[in-house]
Every structure is written in structure tokens, then in C-alpha cells.
LOPAZA-978900 format. One record per residue: residue in one letter; y, z, x of N, C-alpha, C in turn. Coordinates in steps of 0.2 Angstrom, whole numbers, padded with zeros to 4 digits, always signed. Atoms other than C-alpha are relative to their C-alpha. Example, Ala and Ser with C-alpha at 12.3 -4.5 7.8 and 13.67 -1.06 7.14 Angstrom:
<recs>
A-0006+0000+0004-0022+0039+0062+0006+0000+0004 S-0006-0001-0004-0005+0036+0068+0005+0003-0004 
</recs>
This chain:
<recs>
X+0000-0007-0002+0498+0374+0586+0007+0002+0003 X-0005-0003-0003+0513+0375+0597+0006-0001-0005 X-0006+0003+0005+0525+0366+0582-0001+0009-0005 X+0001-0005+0002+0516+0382+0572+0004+0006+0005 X-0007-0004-0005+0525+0394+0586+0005+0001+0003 X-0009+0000-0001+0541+0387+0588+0003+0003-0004 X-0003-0004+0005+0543+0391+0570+0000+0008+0002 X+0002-0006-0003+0538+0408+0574+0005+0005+0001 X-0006-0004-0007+0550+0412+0589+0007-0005-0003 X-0006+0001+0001+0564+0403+0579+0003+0005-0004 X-0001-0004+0005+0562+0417+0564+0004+0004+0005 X-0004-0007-0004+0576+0428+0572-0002+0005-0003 X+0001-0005+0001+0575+0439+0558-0006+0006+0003 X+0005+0000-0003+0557+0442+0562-0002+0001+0009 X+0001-0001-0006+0557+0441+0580+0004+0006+0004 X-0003-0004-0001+0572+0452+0584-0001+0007-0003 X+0003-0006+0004+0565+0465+0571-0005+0004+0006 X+0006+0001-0007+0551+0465+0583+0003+0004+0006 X-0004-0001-0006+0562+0467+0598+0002+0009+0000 X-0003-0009+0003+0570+0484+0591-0007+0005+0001 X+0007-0005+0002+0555+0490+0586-0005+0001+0007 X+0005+0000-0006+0545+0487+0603+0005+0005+0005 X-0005-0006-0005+0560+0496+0612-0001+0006-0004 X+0001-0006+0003+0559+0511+0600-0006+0002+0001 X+0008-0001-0001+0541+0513+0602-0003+0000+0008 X+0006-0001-0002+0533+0510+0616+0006+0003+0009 X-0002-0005-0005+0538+0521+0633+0001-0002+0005 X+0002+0000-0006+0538+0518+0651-0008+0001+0001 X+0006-0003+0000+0521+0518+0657-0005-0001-0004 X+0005+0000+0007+0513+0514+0640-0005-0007+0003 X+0005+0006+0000+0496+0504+0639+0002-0002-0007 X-0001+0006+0007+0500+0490+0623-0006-0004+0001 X+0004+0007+0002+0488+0480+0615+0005-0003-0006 X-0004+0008+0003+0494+0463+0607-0005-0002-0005 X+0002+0005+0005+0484+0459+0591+0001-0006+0001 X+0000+0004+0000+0483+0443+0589+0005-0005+0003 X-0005+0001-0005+0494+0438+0603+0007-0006-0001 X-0005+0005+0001+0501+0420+0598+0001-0002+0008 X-0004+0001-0005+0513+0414+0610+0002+0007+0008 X-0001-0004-0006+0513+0430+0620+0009+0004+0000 X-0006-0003+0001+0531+0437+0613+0000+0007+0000 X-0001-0006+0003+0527+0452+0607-0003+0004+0008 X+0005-0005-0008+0516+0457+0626+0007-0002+0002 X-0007+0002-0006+0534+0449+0634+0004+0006-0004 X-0002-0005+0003+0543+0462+0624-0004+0006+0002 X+0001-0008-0005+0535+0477+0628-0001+0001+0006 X-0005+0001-0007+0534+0473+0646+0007+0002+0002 X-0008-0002+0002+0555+0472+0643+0000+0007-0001 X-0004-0010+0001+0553+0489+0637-0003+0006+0004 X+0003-0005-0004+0544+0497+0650-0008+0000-0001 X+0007-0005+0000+0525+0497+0645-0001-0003+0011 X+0005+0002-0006+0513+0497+0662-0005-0005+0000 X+0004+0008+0000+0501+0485+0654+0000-0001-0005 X+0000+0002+0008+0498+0476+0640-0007-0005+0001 X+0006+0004+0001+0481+0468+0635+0001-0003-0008 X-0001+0006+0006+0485+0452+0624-0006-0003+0000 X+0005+0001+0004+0472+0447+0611+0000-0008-0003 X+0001+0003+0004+0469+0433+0604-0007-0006+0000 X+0003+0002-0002+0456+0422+0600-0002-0006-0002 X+0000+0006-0001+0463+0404+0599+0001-0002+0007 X-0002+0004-0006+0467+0392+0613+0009+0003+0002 X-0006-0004-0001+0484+0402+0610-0001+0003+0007 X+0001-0004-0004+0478+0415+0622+0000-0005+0005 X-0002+0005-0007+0477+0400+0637+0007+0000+0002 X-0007+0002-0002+0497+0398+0633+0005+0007+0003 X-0002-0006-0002+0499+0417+0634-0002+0002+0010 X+0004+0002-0007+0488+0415+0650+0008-0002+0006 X-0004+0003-0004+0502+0403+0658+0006+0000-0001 X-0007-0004-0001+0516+0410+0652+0002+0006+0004 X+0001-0006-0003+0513+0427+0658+0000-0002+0008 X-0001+0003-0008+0511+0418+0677+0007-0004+0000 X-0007+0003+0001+0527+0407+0673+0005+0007+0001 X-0003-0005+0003+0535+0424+0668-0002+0008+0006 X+0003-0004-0006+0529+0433+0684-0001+0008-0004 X+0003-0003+0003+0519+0445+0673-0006+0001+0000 X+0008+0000-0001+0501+0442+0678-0002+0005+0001 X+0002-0004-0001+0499+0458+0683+0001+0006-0003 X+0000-0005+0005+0506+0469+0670-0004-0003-0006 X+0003+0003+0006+0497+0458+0656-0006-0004-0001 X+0006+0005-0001+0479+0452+0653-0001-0003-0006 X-0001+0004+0007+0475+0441+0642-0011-0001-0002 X+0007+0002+0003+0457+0439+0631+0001-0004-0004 X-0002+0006+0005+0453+0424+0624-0007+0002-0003 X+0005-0002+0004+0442+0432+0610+0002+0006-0007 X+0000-0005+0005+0440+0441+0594+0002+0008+0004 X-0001-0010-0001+0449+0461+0595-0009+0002-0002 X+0005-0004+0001+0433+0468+0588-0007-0003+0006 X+0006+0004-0005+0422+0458+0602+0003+0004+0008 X-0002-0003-0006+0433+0466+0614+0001+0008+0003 X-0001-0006+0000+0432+0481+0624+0005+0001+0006 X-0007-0003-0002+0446+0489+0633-0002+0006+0007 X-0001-0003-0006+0447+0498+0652+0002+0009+0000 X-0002-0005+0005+0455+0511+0642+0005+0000-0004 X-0007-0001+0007+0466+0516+0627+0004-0004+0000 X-0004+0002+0000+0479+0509+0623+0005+0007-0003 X-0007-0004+0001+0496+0521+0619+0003-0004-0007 X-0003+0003+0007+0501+0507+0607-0002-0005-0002 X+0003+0006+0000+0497+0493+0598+0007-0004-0005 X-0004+0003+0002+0507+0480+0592-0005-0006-0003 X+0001+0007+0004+0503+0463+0579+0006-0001-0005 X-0005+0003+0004+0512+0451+0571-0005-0005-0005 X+0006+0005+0004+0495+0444+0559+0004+0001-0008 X-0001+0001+0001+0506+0444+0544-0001-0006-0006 X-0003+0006+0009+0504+0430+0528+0004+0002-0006 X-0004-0001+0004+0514+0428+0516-0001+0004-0005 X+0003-0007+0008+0505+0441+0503-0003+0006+0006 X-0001-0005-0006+0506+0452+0520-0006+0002+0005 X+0006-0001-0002+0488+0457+0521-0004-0007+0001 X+0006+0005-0001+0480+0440+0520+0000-0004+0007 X+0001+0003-0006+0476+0436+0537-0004+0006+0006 X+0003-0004-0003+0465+0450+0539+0002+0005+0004 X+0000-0005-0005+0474+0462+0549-0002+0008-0001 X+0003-0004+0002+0468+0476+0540-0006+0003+0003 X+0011-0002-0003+0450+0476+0545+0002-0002+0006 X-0002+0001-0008+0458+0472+0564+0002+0007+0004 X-0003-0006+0000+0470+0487+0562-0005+0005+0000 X+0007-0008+0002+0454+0499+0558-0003-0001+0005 X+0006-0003-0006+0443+0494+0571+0005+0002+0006 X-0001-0003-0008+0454+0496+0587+0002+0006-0003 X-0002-0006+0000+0461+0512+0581-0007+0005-0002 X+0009-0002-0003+0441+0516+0582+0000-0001+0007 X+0003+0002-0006+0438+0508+0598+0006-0002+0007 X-0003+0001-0005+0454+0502+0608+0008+0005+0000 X-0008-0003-0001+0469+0516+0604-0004+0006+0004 X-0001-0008-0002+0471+0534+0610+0002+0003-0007 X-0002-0005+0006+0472+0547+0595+0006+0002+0001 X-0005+0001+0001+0488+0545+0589+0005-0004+0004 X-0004+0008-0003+0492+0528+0597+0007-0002-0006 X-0005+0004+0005+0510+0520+0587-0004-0006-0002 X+0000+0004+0005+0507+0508+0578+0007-0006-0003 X-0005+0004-0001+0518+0492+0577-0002-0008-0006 X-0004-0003+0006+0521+0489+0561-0004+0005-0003 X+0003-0006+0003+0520+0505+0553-0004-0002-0007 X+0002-0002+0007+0517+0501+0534+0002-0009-0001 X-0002+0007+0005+0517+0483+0522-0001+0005-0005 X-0002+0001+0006+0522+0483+0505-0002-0006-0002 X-0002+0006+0003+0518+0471+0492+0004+0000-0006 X-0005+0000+0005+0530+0466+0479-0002-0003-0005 X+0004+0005+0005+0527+0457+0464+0003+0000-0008 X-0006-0002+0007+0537+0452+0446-0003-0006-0003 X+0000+0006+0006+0531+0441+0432+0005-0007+0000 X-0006+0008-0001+0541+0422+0433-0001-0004-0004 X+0000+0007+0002+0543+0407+0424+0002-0006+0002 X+0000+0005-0006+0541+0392+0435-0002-0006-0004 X+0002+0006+0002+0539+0377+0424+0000-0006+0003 X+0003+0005-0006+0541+0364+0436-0004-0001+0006 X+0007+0001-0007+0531+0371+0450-0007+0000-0005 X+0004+0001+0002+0519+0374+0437-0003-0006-0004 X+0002+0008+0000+0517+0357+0431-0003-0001+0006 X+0000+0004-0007+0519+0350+0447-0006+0002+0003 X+0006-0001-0003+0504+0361+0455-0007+0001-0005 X+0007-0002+0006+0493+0366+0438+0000-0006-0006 X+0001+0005+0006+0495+0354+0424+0001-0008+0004 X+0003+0004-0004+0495+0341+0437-0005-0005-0001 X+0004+0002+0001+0479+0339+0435-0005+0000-0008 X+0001-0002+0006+0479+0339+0416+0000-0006-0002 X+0002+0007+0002+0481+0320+0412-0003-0004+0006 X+0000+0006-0005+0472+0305+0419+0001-0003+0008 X-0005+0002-0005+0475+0298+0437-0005-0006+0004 X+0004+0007-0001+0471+0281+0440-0004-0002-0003 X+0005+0001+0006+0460+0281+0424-0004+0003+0000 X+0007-0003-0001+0449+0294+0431+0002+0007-0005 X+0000-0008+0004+0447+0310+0421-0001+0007+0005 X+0001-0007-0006+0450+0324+0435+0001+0007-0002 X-0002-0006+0004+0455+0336+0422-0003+0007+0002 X+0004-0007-0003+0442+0350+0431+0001+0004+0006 X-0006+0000-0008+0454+0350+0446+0004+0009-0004 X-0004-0004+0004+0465+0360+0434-0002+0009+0001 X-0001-0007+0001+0456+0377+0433+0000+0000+0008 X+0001-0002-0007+0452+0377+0453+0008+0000+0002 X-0005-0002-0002+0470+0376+0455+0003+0006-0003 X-0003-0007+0003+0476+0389+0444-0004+0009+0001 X+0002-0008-0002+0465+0402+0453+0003-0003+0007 X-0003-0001-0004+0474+0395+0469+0006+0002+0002 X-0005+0000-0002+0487+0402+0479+0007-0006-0001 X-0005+0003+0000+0505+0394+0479+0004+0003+0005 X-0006-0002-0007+0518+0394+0495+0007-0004-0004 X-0003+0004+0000+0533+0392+0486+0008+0005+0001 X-0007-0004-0001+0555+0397+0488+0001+0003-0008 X+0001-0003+0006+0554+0408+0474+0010+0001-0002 X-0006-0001+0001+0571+0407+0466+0000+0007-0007 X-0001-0009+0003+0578+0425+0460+0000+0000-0009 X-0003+0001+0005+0582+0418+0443-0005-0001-0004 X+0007+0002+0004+0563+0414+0438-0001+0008-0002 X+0007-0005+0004+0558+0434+0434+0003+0000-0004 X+0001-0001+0009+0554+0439+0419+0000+0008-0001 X+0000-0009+0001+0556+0460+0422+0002+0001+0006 X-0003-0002-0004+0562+0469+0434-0007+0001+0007 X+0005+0000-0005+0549+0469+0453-0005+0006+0002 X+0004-0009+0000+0536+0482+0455-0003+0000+0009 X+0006-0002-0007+0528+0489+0472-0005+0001+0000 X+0008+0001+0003+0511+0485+0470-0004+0004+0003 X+0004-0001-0005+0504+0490+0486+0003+0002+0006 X-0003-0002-0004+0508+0499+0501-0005+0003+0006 X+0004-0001-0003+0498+0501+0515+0003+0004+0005 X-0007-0003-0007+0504+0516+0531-0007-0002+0005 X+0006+0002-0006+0491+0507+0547-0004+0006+0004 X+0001-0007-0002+0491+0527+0553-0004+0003-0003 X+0004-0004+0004+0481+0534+0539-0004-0005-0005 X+0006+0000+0006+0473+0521+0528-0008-0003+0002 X+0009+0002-0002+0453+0519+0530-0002-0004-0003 X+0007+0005+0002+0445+0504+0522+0006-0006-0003 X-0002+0007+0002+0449+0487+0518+0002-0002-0005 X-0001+0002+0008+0450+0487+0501+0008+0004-0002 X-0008-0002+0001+0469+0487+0494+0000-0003-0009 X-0002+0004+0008+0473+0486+0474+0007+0005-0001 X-0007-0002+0003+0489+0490+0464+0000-0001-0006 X-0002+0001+0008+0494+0491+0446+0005+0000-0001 X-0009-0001+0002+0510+0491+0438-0002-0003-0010 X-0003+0002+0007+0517+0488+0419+0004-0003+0000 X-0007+0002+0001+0530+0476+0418+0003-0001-0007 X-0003+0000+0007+0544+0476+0402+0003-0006+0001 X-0005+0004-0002+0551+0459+0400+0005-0001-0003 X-0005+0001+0002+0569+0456+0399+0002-0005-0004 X-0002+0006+0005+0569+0442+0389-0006-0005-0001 X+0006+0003+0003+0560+0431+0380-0001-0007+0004 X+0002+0005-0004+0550+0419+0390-0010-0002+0000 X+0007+0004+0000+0534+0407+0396-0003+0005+0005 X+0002-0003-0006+0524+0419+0410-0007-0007+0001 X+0002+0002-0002+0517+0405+0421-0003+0005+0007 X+0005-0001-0007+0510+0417+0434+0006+0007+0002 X-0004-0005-0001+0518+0430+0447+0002-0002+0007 X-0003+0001-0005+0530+0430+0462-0002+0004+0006 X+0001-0003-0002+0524+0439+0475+0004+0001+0008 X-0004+0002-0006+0532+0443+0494-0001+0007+0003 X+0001-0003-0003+0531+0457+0507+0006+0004+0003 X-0005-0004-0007+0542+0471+0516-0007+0006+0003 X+0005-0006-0007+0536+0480+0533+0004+0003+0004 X-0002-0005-0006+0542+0494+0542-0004+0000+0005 X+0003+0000-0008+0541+0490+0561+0000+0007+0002 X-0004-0005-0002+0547+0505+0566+0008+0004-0003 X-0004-0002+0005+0559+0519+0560+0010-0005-0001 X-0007+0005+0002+0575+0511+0553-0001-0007+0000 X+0001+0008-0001+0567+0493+0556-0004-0003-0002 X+0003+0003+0004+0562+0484+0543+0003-0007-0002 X-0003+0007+0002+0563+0467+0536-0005-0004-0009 X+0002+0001+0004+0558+0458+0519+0002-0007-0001 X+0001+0007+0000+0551+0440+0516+0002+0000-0010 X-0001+0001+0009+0560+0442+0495+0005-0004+0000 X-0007+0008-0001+0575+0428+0499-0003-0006+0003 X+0003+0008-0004+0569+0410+0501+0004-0001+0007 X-0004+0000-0006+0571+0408+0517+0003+0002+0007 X-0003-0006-0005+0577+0421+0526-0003+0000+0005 X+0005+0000-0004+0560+0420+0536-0005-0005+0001 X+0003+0007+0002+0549+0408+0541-0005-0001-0008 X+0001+0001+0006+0538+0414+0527+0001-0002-0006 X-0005+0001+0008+0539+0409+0509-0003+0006-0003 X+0002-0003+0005+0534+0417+0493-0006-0001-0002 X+0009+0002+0004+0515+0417+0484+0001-0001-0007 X-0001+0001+0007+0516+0411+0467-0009+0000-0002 X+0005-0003+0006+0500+0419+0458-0001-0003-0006 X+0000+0005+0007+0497+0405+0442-0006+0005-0003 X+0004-0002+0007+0490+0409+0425-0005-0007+0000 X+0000+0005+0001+0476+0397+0419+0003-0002-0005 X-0004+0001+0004+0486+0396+0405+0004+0003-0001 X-0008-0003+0000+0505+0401+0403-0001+0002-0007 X-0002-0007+0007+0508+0416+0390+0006+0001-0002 X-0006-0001+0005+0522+0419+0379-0001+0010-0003 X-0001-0006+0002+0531+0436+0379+0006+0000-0002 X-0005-0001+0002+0545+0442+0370+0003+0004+0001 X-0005-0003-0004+0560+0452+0378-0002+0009-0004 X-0001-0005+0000+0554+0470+0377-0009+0003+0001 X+0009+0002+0000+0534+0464+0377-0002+0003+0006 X+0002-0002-0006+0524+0472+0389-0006-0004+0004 X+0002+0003-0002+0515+0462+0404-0004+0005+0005 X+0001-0008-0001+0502+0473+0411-0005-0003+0007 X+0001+0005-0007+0494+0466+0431-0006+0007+0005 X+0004+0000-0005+0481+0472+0442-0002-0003+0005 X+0001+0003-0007+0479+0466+0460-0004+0001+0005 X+0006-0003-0004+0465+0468+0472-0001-0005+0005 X+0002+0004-0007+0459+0461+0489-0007+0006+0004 X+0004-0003-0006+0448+0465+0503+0001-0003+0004 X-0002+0004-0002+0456+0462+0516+0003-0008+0002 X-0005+0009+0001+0467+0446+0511-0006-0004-0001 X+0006+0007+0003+0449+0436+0508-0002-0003-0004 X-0002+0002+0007+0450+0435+0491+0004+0004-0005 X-0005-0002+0006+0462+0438+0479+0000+0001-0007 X+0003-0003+0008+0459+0447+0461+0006+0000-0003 X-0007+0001+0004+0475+0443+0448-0003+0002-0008 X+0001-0001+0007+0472+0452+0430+0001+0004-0004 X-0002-0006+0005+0476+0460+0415+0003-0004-0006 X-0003+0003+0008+0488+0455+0398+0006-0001+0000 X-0007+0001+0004+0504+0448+0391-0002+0000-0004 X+0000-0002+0008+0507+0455+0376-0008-0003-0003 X+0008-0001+0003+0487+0459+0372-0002-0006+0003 X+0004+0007-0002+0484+0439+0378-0004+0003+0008 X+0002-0001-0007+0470+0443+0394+0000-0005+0005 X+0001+0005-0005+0468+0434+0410-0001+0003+0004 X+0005-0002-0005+0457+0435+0426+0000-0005+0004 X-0001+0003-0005+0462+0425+0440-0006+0003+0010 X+0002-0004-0004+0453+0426+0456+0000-0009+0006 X+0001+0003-0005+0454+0415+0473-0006-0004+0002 X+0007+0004+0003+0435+0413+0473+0001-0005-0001 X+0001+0005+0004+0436+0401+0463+0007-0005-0002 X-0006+0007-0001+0450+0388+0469-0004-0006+0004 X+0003+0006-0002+0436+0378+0475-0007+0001-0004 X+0008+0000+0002+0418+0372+0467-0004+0005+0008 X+0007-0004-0004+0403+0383+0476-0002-0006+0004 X+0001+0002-0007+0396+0375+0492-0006-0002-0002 X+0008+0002+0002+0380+0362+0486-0003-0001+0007 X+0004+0005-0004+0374+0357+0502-0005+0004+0005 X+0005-0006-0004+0358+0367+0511-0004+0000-0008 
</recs>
């Protein structure tokens, strides 16, 4: 837990993006809520920048560390801390702004969407800020034959004599965290999705695109990765290995398709709320239907 939030607080880019953005936004005087709290940076930060209080949210054991940082950081009485689900939680009053850093590497999956919607029901003021304004997701056809061995065909011969070969499709509806190097696409990056937290009403997020491939290649799957506008002029983008603690999401085929340089690859994307992931469409007329569901057998036991 705590090794998981050092990385965190070492992502400069990320954290300092933050920093900006929390000065630019939040005012003297302001009440902040803290989504999903963590370590308690992002409530030490608006403090910094003047708010009056701040009610940080979370609802792991995290929040005890925000707890005793907050007293170390002679803060106890600008900042309260719940150790509890945001939507379980009710508020003294509004908040002025709200701040999170709930964040996965396919931007939305870690639910903050359906977190973002209800307190702007239940714990903002009408026309509360909003801290980050908007995600994007991004997303380009690749060919990755070595991770694609490596995580899908893996399970394609033999292993110890045994025949596991059924492993194979449950992996190829699963995610992949991998450093997506620039050189794997296969067309140019589309904008799939783009959420602004101020105006969009429901959980559900899809996206389409056409992609033209530049050249003749294998499409094992797709690259996908994030930018977010914290606030105006303050953005940042998880698309360079590296750069953040984040990685990349590699999206697999369960079979790799063959297109030829000018071939059209055609993608639809869907979620509800990051809980499952829909991947579908054609290379060159060939279809395919990927879906997160189904990166594990159904649950026999009851």
C-alpha cells in the first residue's frame, strides 16, 4: 500500500500537474472534497492554496494515513478525513471544489465516473470546479509480436505436458499494462473518447474511429493511453513509456489479422464505467469481438 503511493508521489509529472492546477482553481475560503484521497496530497495541496476545509475521502486504510499525516502536518483542523465510500458519505455542506486523482491507465477504469456523478448530485454547490476537467482516450492499431506471444499465444503449446491451451482465449479478452513503443502503430492515433466531468450525465462512454493502415502489417490488438485536462493550460498525457507512473493498455485480438497498407481497420469501444471493456469491429472485413467479461471462466461455486 504505502510502496503503491510512493510511486505516486514520485510521478512529478503528475503530481506537480496537480499542484498548478489546485493553485489555479481553488480560492481562499473554498470547501474541497478529495475523491479518493490516497496519501492525502492532493487535500495538502489545496490547503497550500488557500481552501478553508477540505474533506478527504477515501475508503481504504489509506485514509488512517491521511488521518496522521494531516495531525503530523498540523492540518487537523482544516481537513477531515472519512474512511468510507464517497457515495456513503454525506457532507456538512457543499463543497466549492472537488478534486481526484482515481485515474487507470485506460483513464476511466477505476470507476471515477459514477463517483464524479454522484457528488456533483449530493456533495458539490452548483457550479462546483472540477479537478480534472475532461479525460481523453486515445487509441491506434499495433503490432506487438513479442508481447503478443509472450501474453496470448503463451498459452498456445503444452506446459509441463498439460494441455492449457483454454487459458489462451481468457487471455486475449484481457487487458495488458504494457511500454508501448511508438514504432508498433500501424495508422495514425484516433480520439476515441473524451469525457468534460461538468456536463456528462451517465456512466456509459463508447467511441468509434476508422483507422487507414500505413503499411503493411499483423494487427495483434490496440495501444491505448490517456490525456487529462486538470485545469486551463494544465494537462498532461500517459502516450510515452514512461513518462508517468502509468503505462499503456494493450487491447489483444484473439487472433491477429492481416492488413495491407491503405486497408481499412474499423474499432468500436465501450465501457460502463471502466468495469468492462467492449473491443470490436474489422480489419479488412475480417471481425472481431473482444470483451473483458470474459478474461476469466464464470464463477461455479453457490
Amino acid at each position: 500500500m504505502i510502496e503503491y503511493h510512493r510511486e505516486l508521489l514520485a510521478d512529478e509529472k503528475r503530481t506537480l500537474a496537480y499542484r498548478e492546477a489546485i493553485r489555479q482553481t481553488v480560492k481562499p475560503g473554498d470547501v474541497v472534497v478529495d475523491l479518493g484521497a490516497g496519501s492525502g496530497i492532493l487535500s495538502f495541496l489545496a490547503c497550500e492554496a488557500g481552501a478553508a476545509h477540505v474533506y478527504a475521502i477515501d475508503s481504504g486504510h489509506m485514509a488512517d494515513v491521511v488521518t496522521y499525516l494531516a495531525r503530523h502536518l498540523g492540518l487537523s483542523d482544516r481537513v477531515t478525513v472519512f474512511h468510507e465510500l464517497s457515495t456513503k458519505v454525506e457532507l456538512p455542506r457543499r463543497a466549492d471544489v472537488l478534486v481526484t486523482e482515481t485515474m487507470g491507465s485506460l483513464g476511466y477504469d477505476e470507476q471515477m465516473l459514477g463517483y464524479i456523478l454522484d457528488a456533483r448530485k449530493r456533495l458539490l454547490r452548483e457550479g462546483a470546479a472540477i479537478v480534472p476537467r475532461s479525460v481523453a482516450l486515445h487509441i491506434l492499431p499495433v503490432e506487438l509480436p513479442e508481447i503478443y506471444k509472450r501474453h496470448i499465444d503463451f498459452w498456445r503449446e503444452p506446459l509441463y505436458g498439460f494441455d492449457l491451451s483454454p487459458m489462451r482465449f481468457f487471455a486475449s479478452n484481457s487487458l495488458g499494462y504494457v511500454q508501448l513503443d511508438p514504432a508498433a502503430g500501424i495508422a495514425a492515433e484516433a480520439q476515441l473518447i473524451d469525457v468534460d466531468f461538468a456536463t456528462h450525465e451517465t456512466t456509459l462512454v463508447s467511441g468509434r474511429t476508422t483507422f487507414v493502415a500505413e503499411r503493411d502489417a499483423t494487427v495483434h490488438g490496440f495501444g491505448a493511453w490517456f490525456t487529462t485536462t486538470l485545469a486551463e493550460g494544465v494537462s498532461f498525457s500517459t502516450r510515452e513509456p514512461r513518462a508517468t507512473h502509468w503505462a499503456q493498455v494493450f487491447l489483444p485480438l484473439e487472433v491477429p489479422l492481416t492488413v495491407v497498407r491503405g486497408g481499412e481497420i474499423r474499432l468500436e469501444l465501450e465501457t460502463d464505467d471502466g468495469k468492462v471493456w467492449r473491443w470490436r469491429g474489422t480489419v479488412a472485413e475480417a471481425e472481431f469481438d473482444q470483451m473483458t467479461r470474459f478474461a476469466a471462466p464464470p464463477c461455479v461455486i453457490g
